[in-house]
SEGU-963425 format. One record per residue (C-alpha): y, z, x. Coordinates in steps of 0.2 Angstrom, whole numbers, plus 5000, padded with zeros to 4 digits. Example, Ala and Ser with C-alpha at 12.3 -4.5 7.8 and 13.67 -1.06 7.14 Angstrom:
BEGIN
497850395062 499550365068 
// end
This chain:
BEGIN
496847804857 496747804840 498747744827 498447934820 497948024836 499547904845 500547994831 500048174831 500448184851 502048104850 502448234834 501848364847 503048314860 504348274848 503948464839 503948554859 505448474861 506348544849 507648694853 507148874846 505548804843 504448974846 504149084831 503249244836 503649364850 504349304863 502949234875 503449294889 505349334894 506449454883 508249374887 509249484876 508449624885 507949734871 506349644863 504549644867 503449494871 501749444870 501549484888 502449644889 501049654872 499449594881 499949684899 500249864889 498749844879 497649784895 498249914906 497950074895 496250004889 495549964906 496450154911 495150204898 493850154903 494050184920 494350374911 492750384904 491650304919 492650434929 492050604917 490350534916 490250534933 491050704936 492350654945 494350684940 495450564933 497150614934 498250454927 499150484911 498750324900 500250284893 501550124892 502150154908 500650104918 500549984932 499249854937 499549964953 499350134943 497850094936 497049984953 497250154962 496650284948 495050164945 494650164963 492650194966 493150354977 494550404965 495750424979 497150334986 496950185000 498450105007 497449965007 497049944989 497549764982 498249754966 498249544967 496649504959 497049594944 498849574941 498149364943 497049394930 498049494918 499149344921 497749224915 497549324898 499749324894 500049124902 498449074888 499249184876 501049114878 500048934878 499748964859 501448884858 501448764863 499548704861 499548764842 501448744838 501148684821 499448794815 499948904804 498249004806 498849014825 499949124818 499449194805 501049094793 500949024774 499949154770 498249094780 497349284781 495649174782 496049054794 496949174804 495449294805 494249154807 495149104822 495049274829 493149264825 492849114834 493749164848 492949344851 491249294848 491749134861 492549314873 490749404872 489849234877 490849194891 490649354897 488749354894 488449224906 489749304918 491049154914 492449284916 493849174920 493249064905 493349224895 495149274900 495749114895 494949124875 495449304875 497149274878 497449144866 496549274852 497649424857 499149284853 498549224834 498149434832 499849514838 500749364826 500049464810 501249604814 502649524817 502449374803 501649484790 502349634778 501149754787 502149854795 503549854779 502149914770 502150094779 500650044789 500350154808 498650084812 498249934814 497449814801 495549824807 494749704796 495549564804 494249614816 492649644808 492349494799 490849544787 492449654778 493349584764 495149544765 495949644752 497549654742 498149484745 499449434736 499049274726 499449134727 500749134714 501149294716 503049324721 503349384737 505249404741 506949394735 508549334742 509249394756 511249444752 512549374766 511349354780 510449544777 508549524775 508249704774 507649744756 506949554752 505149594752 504949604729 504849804725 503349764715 502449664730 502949844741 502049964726 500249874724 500349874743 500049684742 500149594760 501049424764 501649314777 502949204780 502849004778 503748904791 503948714791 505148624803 504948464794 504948524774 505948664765 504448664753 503448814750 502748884733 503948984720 504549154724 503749154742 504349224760 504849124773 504749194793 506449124793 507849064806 508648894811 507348774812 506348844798 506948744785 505748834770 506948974774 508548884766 507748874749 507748994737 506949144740 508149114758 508149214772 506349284781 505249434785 504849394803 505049554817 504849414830 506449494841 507649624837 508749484830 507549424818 507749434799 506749584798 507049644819 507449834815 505649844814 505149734828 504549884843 503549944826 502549784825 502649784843 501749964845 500749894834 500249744841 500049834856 498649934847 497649794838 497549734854 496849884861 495649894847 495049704850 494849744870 493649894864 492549804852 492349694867 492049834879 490649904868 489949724865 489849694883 489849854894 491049944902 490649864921 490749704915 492449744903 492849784919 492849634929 493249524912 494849624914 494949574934 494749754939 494149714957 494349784974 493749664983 493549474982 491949354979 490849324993 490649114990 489748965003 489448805000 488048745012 487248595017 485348605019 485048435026 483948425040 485148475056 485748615048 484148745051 485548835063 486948825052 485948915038 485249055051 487049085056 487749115036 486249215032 486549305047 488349325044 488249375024 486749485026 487949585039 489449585027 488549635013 487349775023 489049845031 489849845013 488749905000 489250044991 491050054996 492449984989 492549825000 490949764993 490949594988 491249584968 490049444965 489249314977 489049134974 488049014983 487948834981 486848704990 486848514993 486348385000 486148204995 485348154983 485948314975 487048484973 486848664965 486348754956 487548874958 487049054959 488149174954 487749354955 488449544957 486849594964 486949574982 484849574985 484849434974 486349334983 485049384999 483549324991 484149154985 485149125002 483249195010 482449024999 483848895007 482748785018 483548615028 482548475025 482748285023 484348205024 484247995023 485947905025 487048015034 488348075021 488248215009 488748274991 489948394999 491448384988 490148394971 489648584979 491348634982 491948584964 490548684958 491348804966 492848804963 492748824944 491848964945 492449064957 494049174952 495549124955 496249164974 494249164978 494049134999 492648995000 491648925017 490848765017 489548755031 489348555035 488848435048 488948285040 490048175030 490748175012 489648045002 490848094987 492548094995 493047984979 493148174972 494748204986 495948204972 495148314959 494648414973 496448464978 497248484961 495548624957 496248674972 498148694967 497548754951 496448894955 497348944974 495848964980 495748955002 494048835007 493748835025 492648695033 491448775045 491048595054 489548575068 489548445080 491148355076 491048195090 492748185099 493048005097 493247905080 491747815083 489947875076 488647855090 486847825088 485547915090 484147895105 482947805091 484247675086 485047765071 486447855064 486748025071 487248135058 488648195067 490448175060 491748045066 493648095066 493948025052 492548075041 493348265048 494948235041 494648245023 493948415027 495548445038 496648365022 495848475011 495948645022 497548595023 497948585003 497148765000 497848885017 496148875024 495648805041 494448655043 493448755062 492548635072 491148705083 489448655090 488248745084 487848865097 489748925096 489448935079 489149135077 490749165088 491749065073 491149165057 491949305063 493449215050 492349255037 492049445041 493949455044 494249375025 492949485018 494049645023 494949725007 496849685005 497049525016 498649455015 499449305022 500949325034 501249145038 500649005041 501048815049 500348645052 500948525064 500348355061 501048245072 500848385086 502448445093 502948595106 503548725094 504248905092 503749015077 504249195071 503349285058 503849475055 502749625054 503049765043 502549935044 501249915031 500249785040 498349835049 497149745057 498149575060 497249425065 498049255073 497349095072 497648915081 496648785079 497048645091 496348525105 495548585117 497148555127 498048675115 499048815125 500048945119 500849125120 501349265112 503049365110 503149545102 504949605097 504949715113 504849545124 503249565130 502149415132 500449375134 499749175136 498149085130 497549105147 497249285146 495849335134 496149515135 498249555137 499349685131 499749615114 497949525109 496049505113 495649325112 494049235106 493849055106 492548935099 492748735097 494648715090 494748895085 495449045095 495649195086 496849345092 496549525087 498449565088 498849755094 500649785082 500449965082 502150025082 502849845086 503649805067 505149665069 505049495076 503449415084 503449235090 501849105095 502448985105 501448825105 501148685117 500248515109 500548355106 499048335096 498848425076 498548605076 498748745065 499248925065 498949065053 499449225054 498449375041 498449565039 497949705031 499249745013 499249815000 501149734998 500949574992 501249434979 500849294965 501549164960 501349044944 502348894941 503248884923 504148764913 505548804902 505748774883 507448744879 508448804863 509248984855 507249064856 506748954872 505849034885 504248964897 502448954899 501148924914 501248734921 499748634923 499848484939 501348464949 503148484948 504348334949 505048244965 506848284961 506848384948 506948574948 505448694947 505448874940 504049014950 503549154941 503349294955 502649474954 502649594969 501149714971 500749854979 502449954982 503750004971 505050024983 505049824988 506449724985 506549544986 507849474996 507049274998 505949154988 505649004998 504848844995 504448795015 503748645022 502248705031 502248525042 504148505044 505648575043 506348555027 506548715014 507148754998 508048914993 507648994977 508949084963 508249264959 508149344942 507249504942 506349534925 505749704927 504249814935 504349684951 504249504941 505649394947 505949224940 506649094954 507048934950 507348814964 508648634959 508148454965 506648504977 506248344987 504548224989 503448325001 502048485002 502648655000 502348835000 502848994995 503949115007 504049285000 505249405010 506149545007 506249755015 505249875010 505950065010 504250135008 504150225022 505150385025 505150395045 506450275046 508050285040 508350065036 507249985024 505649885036 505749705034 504349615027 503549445023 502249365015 501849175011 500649084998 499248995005 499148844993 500248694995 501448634981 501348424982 503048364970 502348194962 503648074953 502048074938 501848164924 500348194916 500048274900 498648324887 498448434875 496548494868 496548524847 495048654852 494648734869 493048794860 492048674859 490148684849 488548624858 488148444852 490048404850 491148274857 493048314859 494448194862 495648244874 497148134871 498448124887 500248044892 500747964908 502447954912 503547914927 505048014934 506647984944 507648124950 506348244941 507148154925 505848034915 506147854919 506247764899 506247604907 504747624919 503247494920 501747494927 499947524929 499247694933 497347724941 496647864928 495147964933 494348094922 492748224930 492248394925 491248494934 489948504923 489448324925 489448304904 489748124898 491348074897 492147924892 494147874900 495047714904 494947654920 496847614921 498347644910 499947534907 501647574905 502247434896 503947344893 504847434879 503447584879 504847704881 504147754897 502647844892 500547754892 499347844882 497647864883 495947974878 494848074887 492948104876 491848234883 490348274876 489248434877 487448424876 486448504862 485648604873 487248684883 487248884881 488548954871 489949034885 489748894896 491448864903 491948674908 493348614918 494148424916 495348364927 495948224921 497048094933 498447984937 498747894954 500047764954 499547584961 500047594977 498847734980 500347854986 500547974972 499448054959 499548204946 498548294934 498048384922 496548524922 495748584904 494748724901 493448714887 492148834882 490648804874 490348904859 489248884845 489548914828 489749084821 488449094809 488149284810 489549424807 488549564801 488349714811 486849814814 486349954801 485950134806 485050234794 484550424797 482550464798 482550644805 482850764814 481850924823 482351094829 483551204824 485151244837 485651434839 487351484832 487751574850 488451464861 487751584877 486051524870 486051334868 485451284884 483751344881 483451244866 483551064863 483950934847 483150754840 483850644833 482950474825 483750324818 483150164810 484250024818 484049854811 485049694814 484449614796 483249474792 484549354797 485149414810 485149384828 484149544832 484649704843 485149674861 485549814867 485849994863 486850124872 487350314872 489250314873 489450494870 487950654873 487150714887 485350684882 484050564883 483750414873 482250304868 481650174859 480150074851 480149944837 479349924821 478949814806 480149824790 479549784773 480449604770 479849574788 481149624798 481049704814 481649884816 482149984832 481650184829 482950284842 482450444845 483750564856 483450714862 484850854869 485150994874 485851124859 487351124872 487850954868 487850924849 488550774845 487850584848 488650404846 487450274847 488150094852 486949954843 487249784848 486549614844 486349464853 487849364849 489049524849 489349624835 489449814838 488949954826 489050134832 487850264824 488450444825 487450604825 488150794824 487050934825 487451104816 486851264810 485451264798 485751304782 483951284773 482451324780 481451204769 480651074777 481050874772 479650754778 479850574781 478750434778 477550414794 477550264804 476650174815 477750124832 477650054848 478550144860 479750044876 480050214880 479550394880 478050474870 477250384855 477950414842 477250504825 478950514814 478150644801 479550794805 480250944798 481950934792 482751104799 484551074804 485650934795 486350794804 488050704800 487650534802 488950394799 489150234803 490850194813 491250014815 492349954830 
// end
């Protein structure tokens, strides 16, 4: 690490550090009760723009849609009303969509903290370039992402965009300048920024005792001039007669003009207009979300925005030699879930496959088209093999990025990890994403010892030992490391069809490792279905099975009054009969040896979780928290509830899943089923999150039903600390970005300024890009606790823009008994080079429409357009008809400077009369061509210059026409 990068992070951590810091809208918690955040901002805007959509698909395909869109919406509003059918399922999730709406707010809050002291972050001093350019960047980095179906990539960029673009009206005088729309041009960057106040141009006056309310000059308010605030926590300068945002700890706001204009909170200089610049906010934001909808398409707007009822269908397979049967059995196995599921709203939303083997891993297919998925699945072929050990782990972590977060992923293996160094990286993806991987493993030997084959070598088969990693890691996620021969194999993926169902949820959950005779309780609730039990064990394993009526049933009956049982290898599996048997259940199991228990159901009550970290100060408030909390320390869970309203949330526990230990949470609701629990000294060890609560749902009994739930992925505390901060997270092909990082040590969750000592640092991205890292870093005597050192990653030339990368970068201490981390996003993005939209420009039209409504549908319209992307530009993608009933083709021609030209001719019915084209190029930018038909009011006929076309659709064309009704053409820009 460089002096001057050493320099600019410790300026960061002093800067974050710093009380009352923040200087927008609140990121994500209003304390005082009465202001509006960036999420409340983002979640609105989100949820009436994907209500829209959902609107529209719903009238084209003739179906009602009956929501009212509006700023009281739900995630659970809207998951319902967008439903395929359009009717209601008790079974309909809200969780993937509320976890990716909180992707978009946790980036957005991040801008904070990442881009504290950017003042085109925010849109301070003035900076209307950089602060548009930044939006620029960063919408064209959205449309890439989404292109190449990177959509958790995307989230993450659109997030942090919507932050720098809801700023401007809360750090600018647009709202003081009687503005009720939003400023468009900061979204359509081939547009001039206009009436800027200059740079010596005075902008305010001083506020008299403390009241900002007329500061703004009256001159500055009558030419209609815009401004911004500066804000410096180091320096009170700022040029003559300017604006500062204002408060504390902006020191520019002390010299003369004093005071501020910011509408960050309702206690802010100018805060009687706060909800103003929050409304409007709310609908730039909304505008942004549509330019990206048109750019990229309603379906795929869709699942950018998480709008998904179903999860991902994703295996990881080995096609070494020995595994011919093991790939037969996933084929088998998908091809039934995806033949038994297509076309209903279970259907998988995307499938991803990814291969190894040894010398190699990938590619990783990922595809919403389910023949596809079948065809590449069809290709898989085991062959080859060598050594015995296989690149397992480099599948999985291919994976793992790329799936959504929460995504179910089976691994189908019979051979060891050749790449178990990845153990680490793979559990903090893991932590990170909450993603479940269960271990589908053939032919596990029984002792620890690897016997040899009849011809004197290795037998592929897996040793204890090697099965423990896959066991360690199951463990880590909630999923289940199921060991089988082969031939059992078929009876075991029946867990795969039972994840694959909509709306799983997890009741509980518990490893013992030592084994140890135990009892367990889990409670069922009245909106539980289909409820599966799972024990994996020795063979020696037994078991039974209480229901809060006292009825029992053991693990020698496979067919009782409470269950059906199944077993195969260390699995059995228990279809549990808990019609009208809610309360109290118990499994009681008898093993000396590790087993595991899970219990799941059909929900649509469920929850998410993100852990936070506070900022302290008069404005502090909290933002997502990367790696693991602090042994000792306290740790703060953001928790929403979905899928009922009338739930309420009596218990959030942090539960030892291998012993006994728990940690009791302090509740704060925050509104609309988001509770904020913190939990005080939480101890060394491996947690998860208990959820419980009652539920007065249900109208046929009189007392709430008691219900809960519990997270799948462990929290591990770590008594290290590791912290980076990325100046870019858009990152241009050919580049190489330094990721500068901190380690530190704790003691009580309290950073240990005295602490020494050498720390094992390992940096991987699941891109395998070059990258350059210490092996080691020191703490070193007098060092204040902290060791620094530098991360360079460096993207190929050839990488395609809206490639998303993950680094995870590591700290394990020496005695090899604790580690932390830190996982980046990046995405590659190249440089914007081309912000001009595609030009319309009217040709003709033919046929005249009768004045009598009666009559239309018995004559028809055309309309024809020259549509042109420019000599410089990046040429037409796509074009679409976003409003009319009629039918649209297109050919292309030759311009005179060379440029090529796309004719579109529509054709309607008299009946429908009005046409918007949506024309867009290849990197993005949208133009919307509009055509009106009406009554002729000359019978003169206008020709147009014949020319010669190639048609990709329809007739040939001859565009020699007759003029005979006009046609209102402009061109909208969106």
């Amino acid at each position: 690490m460089t002096a001057r990068q050493t320099v600019m992070l410790l300026m960061v951590v002093v800067v974050l550090s710093l009380p009352g810091l923040i200087h927008c809208f609140q990121p994500l918690f209003s304390f005082d009760g009465n202001s509006t955040t960036h999420r409340d901002i983002t979640q609105r805007a989100v949820l009436r723009k994907t209500a829209e959509v959902c609107r529209d698909i719903a009238a084209s395909e003739g179906r009602d849609f009956s929501l009212t869109i509006d700023d009281s919406l739900s995630a659970d509003m809207v998951q319902r009303a967008c439903s395929s059918t359009g009717t209601f399922t008790s079974l309909l999730s809200s969780v993937l969509f509320r976890t990716a709406i909180a992707n978009m707010y946790f980036s957005n809050a991040k801008v904070d903290v990442v881009y504290a002291l950017s003042e085109e972050h925010h849109f301070d001093d003035e900076t209307f370039q950089g602060g548009r350019d930044v939006i620029t960047a960063g919408v064209s980095a959205v449309k890439a992402s989404v292109k190449l179906e990177n959509f958790v990539a995307g989230r993450w960029t659109l997030g942090r965009v919507c932050h720098t673009l809801q700023d401007f009206y809360s750090h600018s005088n647009w709202v003081e300048l009687g503005n009720k729309a939003p400023y468009s041009t900061l979204i359509r960057p081939d547009q001039p920024l206009e009436n800027l106040a200059g740079p010596s141009t005075p902008t305010c006056r001083n506020c008299t005792g403390g009241n900002c309310a007329d500061n703004l000059l009256p001159d500055l308010l009558q030419q209609g001039l815009l401004t911004s605030g500066y804000f410096n926590i180091f320096s009170s300068a700022k040029p003559a007669g300017k604006c500062s945002h204002g408060g504390s700890f902006d020191k520019t706001s002390k010299r003369d003009p004093v005071g501020g204009i910011s509408k960050d909170d309702v206690g802010s200089s100018h805060g009687s207009l706060h909800h103003k610049a929050a409304d409007l906010a709310v609908n730039a934001t909304m505008e942004l979300l549509e330019d990206i909808r048109v750019a990229v398409g309603d379906e795929n707007f869709l699942r950018l925005m998480g709008l998904s009822q179903s999860s991902v269908l994703c295996f990881v397979i080995d096609t070494t030699g020995s595994m011919s049967d093991d790939i037969a059995e996933a084929k088998r196995v998908s091809f039934e879930i995806i033949d038994s599921k297509r076309g209903t709203q279970q259907e998988p939303s995307a499938y991803i496959l990814v291969p190894f083997n040894d010398p190699g891993f990938g590619p990783l297919i990922m595809t919403t088209d389910a023949d596809v998925f079948k065809d590449s699945i069809n290709m898989l072929s085991a062959n080859g093999g060598g050594d015995v050990p296989e690149l397992c782990l480099s599948g999985l972590q291919l994976a793992l990025t790329a799936a959504p977060p929460s995504s179910e992923i089976f691994i189908f293996t019979d051979a060891p990890a050749k790449d178990a160094h990845l153990k680490s990286t793979i559990t903090a993806l893991i932590e990170s994403t909450k993603s479940v991987v269960t271990f589908m493993l053939t032919d596990v030997l029984a002792s620890r010892r690897r016997r040899r084959s009849a011809q004197g070598g290795i037998s592929r088969a897996m040793s204890q030992s090697d099965a423990q990693l896959y066991r360690d890691l199951a463990r880590a996620s909630g999923g289940q490391a199921i060991e089988v021969t082969k031939s059992d194999l078929s009876v075991a993926t029946s867990v795969i069809e039972d994840s694959s169902a909509s709306a799983v949820v997890t009741v509980f959950q518990v490893v013992r490792n030592p084994g140890i005779p135990d009892n367990f309780t889990f409670t069922v609730d009245g909106s539980l279905r289909n409820m599966t039990a799972y024990i994996t064990g020795a063979s020696s394993l037994t078991f039974s099975l209480t229901s809060p009526t006292g009825v029992s049933q053991s693990s020698s009956q496979s067919s009782g009054p409470l269950a059906s049982l199944t077993t195969a290898g260390n699995l059995r599996r228990l279809s549990l009969d808990t019609d009208n048997q809610t309360g109290s259940w118990q499994i009681s199991v008898n093993s000396n040896s590790p087993y595991s228990v899970k219990v799941t159901g059909q929900s649509s009550v469920n929850f998410i979780y993100n852990l936070v970290e506070a900022h302290e100060g008069a404005h502090g408030d909290f933002s997502l928290k990367e790696g693991r909390p602090l042994s000792g320390g306290n740790a703060s869970l953001l928790v929403s509830v979905t899928g009922s309203d009338t739930v309420k949330v009596t218990e959030v526990t942090l539960f030892d899943s291998s012993g006994p230990t728990e940690v009791n949470g302090s509740l704060q609701s925050m509104g609309s089923g988001n509770f904020l629990v913190t939990f005080s000294g939480v101890p060394p060890g491996d947690f998860v999150v208990r959820l419980k609560g009652e539920d007065s749902s249900s109208t046929s009994r009189s007392a709430p039903s008691s219900f809960q739930r519990q997270a799948s992925t462990q929290i591990k505390t770590s008594s290290i600390s590791v912290t980076s901060q990325a100046n870019n997270t858009n990152v241009e092909p050919g580049s190489t970005v330094s990721v500068p990082f901190t380690v530190t040590t704790s003691t009580n969750g309290v950073v240990n300024d005295s602490a020494t000592g050498t720390f094992t640092v390992r940096a991987n991205n699941d891109r395998s890009y070059a990258s350059t890292s210490p092996s080691t870093v020191t703490i070193a005597t007098g060092g204040g606790g902290a060791a620094n050192g530098t991360v360079t990653l460096t993207v190929p030339s050839t990488a395609a823009s809206g490639t998303d990368v993950t680094l995870t970068i590591e700290a394990e201490n020496a005695a090899d008994t604790d580690v932390n981390y830190a996982v980046l996003r990046f995405s590659v993005a190249a440089k914007v080079t081309d912000v001009t939209r595609p030009v319309c420009q009217e040709v003709s039209t033919s046929t005249s429409c009768p004045s009598s409504s009666s009559l239309c549908a018995s004559s028809q319209w055309e309309f024809i357009a020259n549509l042109t992307d420019g000599i410089n530009g990046t040429g037409i993608e796509s074009i679409t008809v976003r409003q009319g009933n009629g039918t649209l083709n297109t050919s292309t021609v030759a311009g005179a400077e060379g440029e090529n030209i796309t004719v579109a001719t529509y054709s309607a019915s008299c009946c429908s009369q009005n046409v918007e084209l949506a024309v867009v190029d290849k990197v993005g930018n949208v133009g919307t061509c509009v055509g009106q038909a009406r009554e002729s009011t000359t019978s003169a006929p206008v020709t147009t210059a014949a020319l010669n076309t190639t048609s990709t659709g329809g007739p040939t064309l001859s565009i020699s026409r007759c003029l005979w009704i006009s046609v209102a053409v402009s061109l909208l820009w969106k």
